[in-house]
Phi, psi and omega in degrees: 000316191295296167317307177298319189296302160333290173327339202262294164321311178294347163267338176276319168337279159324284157355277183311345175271319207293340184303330207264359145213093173266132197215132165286349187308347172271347205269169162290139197270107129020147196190126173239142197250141161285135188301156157282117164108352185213158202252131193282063174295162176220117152210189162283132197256356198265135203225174177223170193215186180269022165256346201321300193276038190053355183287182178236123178254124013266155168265137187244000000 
């Protein structure tokens, strides 16, 4: 048990150096063509609330 548990830290270990250096600098940007008659936006929809960090508001 002990062997599987080492084992396991030492792989989530690694993992984390290769997450860090993870880089967008090769990718390509998504390009979408505008419809006739109408202009193509492109942004982020994504929002954040007073839950974003998991507590629960209000504390009762």
């Amino acid at each position: 048990m002990k062997n599987i548990l080492a084992a396991s830290f030492t792989l989530l270990f690694f993992l984390s150096l290769n997450a860090q250096t993870h880089s967008h600098s090769g990718a390509q940007p998504f390009t979408y063509p505008n419809i006739d008659g109408f202009v193509t936006l492109k942004t982020d929809l994504h929002m954040h609330s007073v839950f974003s960090d998991g507590k629960v508001w209000p504390t009762i």
